[in-house]
C-alpha positions, 0 to 999 in steps of 0.5 A: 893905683887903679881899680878895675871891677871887671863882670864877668858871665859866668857865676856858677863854675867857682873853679872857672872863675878861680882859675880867671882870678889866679891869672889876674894875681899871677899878672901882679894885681891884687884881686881884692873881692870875688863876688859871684852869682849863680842867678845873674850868672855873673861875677865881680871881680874888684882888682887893684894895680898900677897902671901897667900892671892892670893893663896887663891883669885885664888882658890876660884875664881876657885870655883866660876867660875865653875858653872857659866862658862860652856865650853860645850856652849862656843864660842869666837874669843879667844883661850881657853881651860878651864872656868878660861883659864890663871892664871899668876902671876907676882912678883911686889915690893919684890917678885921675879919670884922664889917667882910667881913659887912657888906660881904658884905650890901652886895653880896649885896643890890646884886647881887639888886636891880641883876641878879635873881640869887638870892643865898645868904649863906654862913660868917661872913654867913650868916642861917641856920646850915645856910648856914654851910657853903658845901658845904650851901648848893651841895650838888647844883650848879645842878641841885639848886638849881633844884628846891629853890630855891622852898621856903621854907626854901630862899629866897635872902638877896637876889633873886628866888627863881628862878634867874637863866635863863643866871648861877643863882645866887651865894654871897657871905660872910665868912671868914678865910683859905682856901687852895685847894690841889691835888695832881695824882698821875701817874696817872688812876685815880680811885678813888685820887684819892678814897680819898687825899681821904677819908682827908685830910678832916676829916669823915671823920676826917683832917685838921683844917680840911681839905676834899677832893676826888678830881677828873679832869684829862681834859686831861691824864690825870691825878686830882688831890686837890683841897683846901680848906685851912680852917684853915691854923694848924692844918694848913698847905700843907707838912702837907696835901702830906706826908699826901697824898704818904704816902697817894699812896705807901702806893697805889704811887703818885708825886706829879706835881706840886702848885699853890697856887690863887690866893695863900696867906698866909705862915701857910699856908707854913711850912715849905714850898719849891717843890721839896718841894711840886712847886709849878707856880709859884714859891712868891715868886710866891704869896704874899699879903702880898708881892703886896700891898706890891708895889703 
């Protein structure tokens, strides 16, 4: 079995991205959790499989998402670059990140040649090692992209080396587990939002396998840290909360509430609780493994 947690733009047309979701089920994968945003714009879906089966779940969750999702129109909080932004597979039980690489070049290559996307590899699948780092590869958003995408040095893995005119472009790659973690602060200053990420993250000296960014809620008034856990051994969940909690205290100001995008695997939630981590869902809810062997 295989994970896959393909983010897709579009987090404000439920019925669009229920309509992706039903072909991905109809394709024989278990969509195991929705998760949307009308803020980022964005939505995870977390998918499970075989390894022929998610291959054909993605690609036609590719076709189905390309004339709902219309890049031409779209704004958000969130980097982005095409209709279905990320696909990153990731080996559970049996399979191995060999496995999620090879898998990953069997759709990258099906989505170039079926639908005239440019496709990136990115992490374990990448061809170069600047694409190892999907913010490398996506740095400047579709914008960026499309001036730059027709150097040589910048030219898709699969497809055309032009953006696809209303999907841009993919990344599709192998890795191990990621969990994508928010913390919304009751207050809609947005310098504190980015101060607390930049003293979090790892590239400017913080935590260990930790990526973050300070982003607006519009919707509600609200800045939120939003986080990229990379490496949840060395810095889980419950950790990333309480430095963000600290930071957000030494500034005067209150946690509003945190959320788990997707599921997280059980190592990521040692030592956390709904009510320590003012999670918007219970943590039963979130886990991985149990959703699952819930069949």
């Amino acid at each position: 079995m295989i994970e896959c947690v393909p983010n897709l733009s579009e987090g404000r047309d439920a019925s669009a991205i229920e309509q992706i979701a039903d072909v991905v089920r109809s394709s024989g994968c278990r969509v195991l959790d929705i998760h949307r945003d009308q803020d980022h714009h964005r939505s995870v879906l977390t998918i499970v499989g075989t390894r022929a089966l998610i291959v054909r779940g993605v690609v036609s969750m590719v076709e189905a998402a390309i004339p709902l999702i219309d890049m031409r129109r779209h704004r958000g909080q969130h980097p982005r670059m095409g209709a279905v932004d990320v696909v990153p597979f990731v080996p559970i039980r049996e399979n191995t990140l060999a496995d999620c690489v090879a898998v990953a070049q069997e759709a990258g290559a099906a989505i170039g040649d079926q639908f005239e996307i440019p496709v990136f590899l990115y992490e374990a699948a990448a061809s170069k090692p600047e694409r190892r780092n999907l913010a490398a590869v996506r740095r400047g958003g579709l914008e960026a992209l499309r001036e730059r995408i027709g150097a040589t040095s910048e030219r898709p893995d699969y497809g055309p080396a032009h953006l696809h005119p209303t999907a841009g472009a993919v990344a599709v790659g192998a890795r191990r587990f990621l969990v994508a973690y928010n913390v919304n602060l009751a207050t809609d200053d947005l310098a504190i939002a980015r101060a607390i990420a930049s003293s979090i993250r790892e590239a400017d000296g913080g935590l260990p396998g930790v990526k973050a960014l300070g982003i607006p809620l519009a919707s509600r008034r609200l800045a939120q840290v939003s986080m990229n856990l990379t490496n949840i051994e060395a810095t889980t969940i419950a950790e990333a909360f309480a430095h963000v909690s600290e930071e957000a205290d030494r500034r005067g100001v209150r946690i509003a509430e945190s959320e788990i995008v997707g599921l997280a695997p059980r190592a990521a939630l040692r030592d956390a609780t709904t009510e320590g981590l003012l999670l918007t869902r219970d943590l039963a809810e979130v886990v991985l493994e149990e959703r699952i062997e819930a069949g």
